[in-house]
Every structure is written in C-alpha cells, then in structure tokens.
C-alpha positions, -999 to +999 in steps of 0.1 A: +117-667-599+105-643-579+106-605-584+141-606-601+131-584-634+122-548-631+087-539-640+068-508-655+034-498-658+015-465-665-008-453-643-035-433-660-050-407-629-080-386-639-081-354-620-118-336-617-101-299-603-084-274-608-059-277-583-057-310-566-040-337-546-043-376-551-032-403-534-011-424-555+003-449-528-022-482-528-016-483-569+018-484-565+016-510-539-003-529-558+020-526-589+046-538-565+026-566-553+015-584-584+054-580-595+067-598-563+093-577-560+106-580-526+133-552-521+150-528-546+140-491-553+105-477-569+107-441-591+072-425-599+078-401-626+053-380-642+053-365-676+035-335-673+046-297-670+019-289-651+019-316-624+045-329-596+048-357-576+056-357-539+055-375-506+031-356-477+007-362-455-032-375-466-064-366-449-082-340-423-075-313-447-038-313-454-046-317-489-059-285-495-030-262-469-003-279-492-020-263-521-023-232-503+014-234-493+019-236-528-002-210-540+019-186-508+051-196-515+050-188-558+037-153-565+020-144-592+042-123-615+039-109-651+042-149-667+061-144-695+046-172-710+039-171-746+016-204-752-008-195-725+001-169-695-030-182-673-014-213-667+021-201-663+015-206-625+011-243-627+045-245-649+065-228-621+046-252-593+054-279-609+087-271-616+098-264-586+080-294-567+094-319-597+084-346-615+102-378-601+105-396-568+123-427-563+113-448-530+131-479-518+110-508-517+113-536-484+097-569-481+077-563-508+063-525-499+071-491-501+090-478-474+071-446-461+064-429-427+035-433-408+019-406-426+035-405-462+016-409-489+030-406-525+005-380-541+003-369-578-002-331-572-025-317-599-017-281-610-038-274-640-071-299-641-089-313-645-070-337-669-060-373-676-023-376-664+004-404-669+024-411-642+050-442-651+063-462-627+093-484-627+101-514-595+142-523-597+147-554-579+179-547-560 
C-alpha cells in the first residue's frame, strides 16, 4: 500500500564552518519520495545544542544576514558556562532558534513558500550533525 506507515531516517550533514547555513529541503523531499507518502505531517528534529533548524529564505546572500541577525540579536555576555564559555554563544542561538520543525506534507511534498527552504543552521562547526526525520501519513 502506499505511504500508509510512518517512516524515519537520519540524515548525517557535515558542516565545513564555523557558523553556517545548509539547505536541508531536497533530502527531505527525497526521504518523502521514496516513502510515497502522499499527505500527513514531516518533523525535522535535530539533536544538537549547538545547532537549530528553521525555515528561511536560500540564496543571494540571505545565508549569511540571518547569521548576522543572529549574531545582533544575542549579545555576548559573561557565559556562565562551565564546560566551555567560547561556545556558550552557540548554546543560547540555538536555544532560542530550536531544535524541531514539523511541516505538513501534500501530494507527496513539503508544503513551503516560494522561498522556504528548511535549513539546518550550524552554530559551532564545523561538525557532523544528526538531524532525524520522521513522515506521518495522515
């Protein structure tokens, strides 16, 4: 039958900076796609402290402002920190972004904007980072 059992997978993103952006959407369609799930709901949830998921914009740069928006918008205090202060930063971006988003899913794809783009939003790189992904049929 098709697409009437939820499916999982791991994705395993390696991240080459610091601070960095990828674009996690054609994976996840094509998670999607070999499932043949046709319409339920999609959650992206990553299990790191020191990266976030989110939806935004791709391309001509917006990368990079949404890291500086992020690096604006959370000052850098006195971390408290004990296990490591210098990347107390990333915990609080992170944190604040979150870990999870859950999409629906119609006719067999992600239902986004024009311009959204799942992205896996790198905080403290460059790492290997797991980002499971779940597809409940509806």
């Amino acid at each position: 039958m098709r697409g009437d059992r939820a499916m999982k997978d791991i994705l395993r993103v390696h991240t080459g900076r610091v601070k960095e952006v990828v674009d996690l959407t054609d994976r996840i369609e094509s998670l999607i796609s070999r499932a043949q799930i046709a319409d339920g709901l999609c959650t992206v949830f990553v299990t790191h402290t020191t990266a976030a998921v989110t939806t935004g914009e791709i391309g001509e740069g917006t990368e990079q402002d949404f890291l500086e928006v992020a690096e604006q918008i959370i000052p850098r205090i006195r971390f408290r920190h004990l296990h490591d202060p210098s990347h107390a930063w990333s915990h609080m971006a992170a944190s604040l972004l979150g870990p999870s988003l859950t999409i629906p899913v119609s006719g067999g794809k992600l239902i986004l904007g024009t311009w959204q783009s799942i992205m896996l939003v790198e905080f403290d790189g460059p790492r290997e980072r797991e980002v499971h992904v779940a597809v409940i049929p509806a």
